[in-house]
C-alpha positions as CSV (number, residue, x, y, z in Angstrom):
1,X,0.0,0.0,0.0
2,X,1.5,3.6,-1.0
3,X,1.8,6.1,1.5
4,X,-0.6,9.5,0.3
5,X,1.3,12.6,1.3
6,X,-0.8,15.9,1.2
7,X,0.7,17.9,-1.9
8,X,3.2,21.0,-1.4
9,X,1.7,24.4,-1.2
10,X,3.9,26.9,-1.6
11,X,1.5,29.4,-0.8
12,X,1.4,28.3,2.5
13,X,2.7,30.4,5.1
14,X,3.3,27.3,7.3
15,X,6.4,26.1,6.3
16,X,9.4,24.7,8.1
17,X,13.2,24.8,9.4
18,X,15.3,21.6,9.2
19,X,18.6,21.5,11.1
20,X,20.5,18.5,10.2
21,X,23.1,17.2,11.8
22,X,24.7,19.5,14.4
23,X,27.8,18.3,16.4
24,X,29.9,20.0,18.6
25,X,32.7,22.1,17.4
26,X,34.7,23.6,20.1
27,X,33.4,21.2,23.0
28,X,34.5,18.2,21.2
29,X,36.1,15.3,24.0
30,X,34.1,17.5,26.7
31,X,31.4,15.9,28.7
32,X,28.1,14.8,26.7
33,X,26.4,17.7,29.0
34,X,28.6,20.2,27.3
35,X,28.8,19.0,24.0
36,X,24.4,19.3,24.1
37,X,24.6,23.0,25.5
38,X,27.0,23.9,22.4
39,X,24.9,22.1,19.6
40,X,21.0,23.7,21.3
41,X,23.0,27.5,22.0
42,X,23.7,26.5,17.6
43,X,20.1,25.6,17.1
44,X,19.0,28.1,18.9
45,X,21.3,30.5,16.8
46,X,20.0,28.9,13.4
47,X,16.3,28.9,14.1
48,X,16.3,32.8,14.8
49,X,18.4,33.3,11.5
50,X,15.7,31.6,10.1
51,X,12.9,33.2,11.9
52,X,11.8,31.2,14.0
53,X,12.8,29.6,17.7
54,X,12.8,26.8,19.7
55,X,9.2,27.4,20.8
56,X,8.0,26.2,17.3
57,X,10.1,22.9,17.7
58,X,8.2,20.1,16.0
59,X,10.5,17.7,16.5
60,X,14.4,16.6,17.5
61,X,16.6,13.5,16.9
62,X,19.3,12.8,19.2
63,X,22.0,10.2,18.4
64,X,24.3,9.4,21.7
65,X,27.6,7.3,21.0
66,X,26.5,5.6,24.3
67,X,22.4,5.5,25.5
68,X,23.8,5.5,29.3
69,X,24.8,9.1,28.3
70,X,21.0,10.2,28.0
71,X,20.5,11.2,31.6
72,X,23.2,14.2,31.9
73,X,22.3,14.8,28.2
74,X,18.4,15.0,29.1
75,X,19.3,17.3,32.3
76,X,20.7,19.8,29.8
77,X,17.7,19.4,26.9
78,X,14.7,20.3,29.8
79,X,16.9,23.4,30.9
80,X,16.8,24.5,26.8
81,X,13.3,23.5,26.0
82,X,10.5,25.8,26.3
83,X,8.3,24.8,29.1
84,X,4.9,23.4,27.7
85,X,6.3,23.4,24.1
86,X,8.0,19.8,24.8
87,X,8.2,18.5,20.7
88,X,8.7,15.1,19.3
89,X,11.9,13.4,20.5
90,X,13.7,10.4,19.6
91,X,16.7,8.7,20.9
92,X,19.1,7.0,19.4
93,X,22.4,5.1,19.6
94,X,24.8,5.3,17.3
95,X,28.6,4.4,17.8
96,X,29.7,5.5,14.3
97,X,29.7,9.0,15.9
98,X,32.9,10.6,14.2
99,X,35.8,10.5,16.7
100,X,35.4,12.2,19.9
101,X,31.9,13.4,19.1
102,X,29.2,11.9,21.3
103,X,26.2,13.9,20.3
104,X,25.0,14.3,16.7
105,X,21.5,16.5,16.7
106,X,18.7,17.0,14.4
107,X,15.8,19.6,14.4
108,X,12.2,20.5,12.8
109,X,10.5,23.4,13.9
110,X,7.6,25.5,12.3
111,X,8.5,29.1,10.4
112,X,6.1,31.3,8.3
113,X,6.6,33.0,5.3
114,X,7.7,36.9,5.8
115,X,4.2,37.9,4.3
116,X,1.8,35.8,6.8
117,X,2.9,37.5,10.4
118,X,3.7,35.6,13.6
119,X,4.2,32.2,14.4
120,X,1.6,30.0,15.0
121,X,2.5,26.2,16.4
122,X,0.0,23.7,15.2
């Protein structure tokens, strides 16, 4: 059975943000707790470039090099998050992490066009 996916509509004003794959850069070999608080201060960073913020998060992929990592890295995610905007999150392992690198990060978050006005989650 195919999957149906609604068409495009590029008149929409809904549209969104993808952040892919955001490591650490100066915090690599640091603590997994550090290396988080680097890549969300970036994603923070790249959502209001693109006019948006964390608020409109739809959802975030997280790949540890080790899952028993996930507490200290989950400390430092609920201190970033907006409260009462919690998005999709998912968890992974992966230990094909480039070296020293223990965090890779991926984000979704909800922008509008310049012409429809403010944000509006959904």
């Amino acid at each position: 059975m195919a999957i149906k996916h609604s068409p495009f509509d590029e008149a929409s004003p809904l549209q969104t943000v993808r952040i892919i794959g955001q490591i650490a850069s100066s915090t690599l070999g640091s603590s997994i707790g550090t290396q988080a608080a680097e890549i969300l201060d970036r994603i923070d960073a790249l959502l209001k470039e693109a006019g948006t913020d964390k608020s409109e998060l739809i959802q975030a992929n997280f790949w540890l090099r080790d899952l028993t990592s996930f507490d200290e890295m989950n400390v430092v995610w609920e201190r970033w998050i907006t409260a009462g905007t919690t998005p999709r999150r998912t968890t992974f392992e992966d230990h094909n992490l480039p070296p020293l690198c223990d965090l890779r990060v991926d984000a979704i978050a909800w922008s509008m066009t310049k012409n429809s006005g403010p944000s509006q989650g959904v």
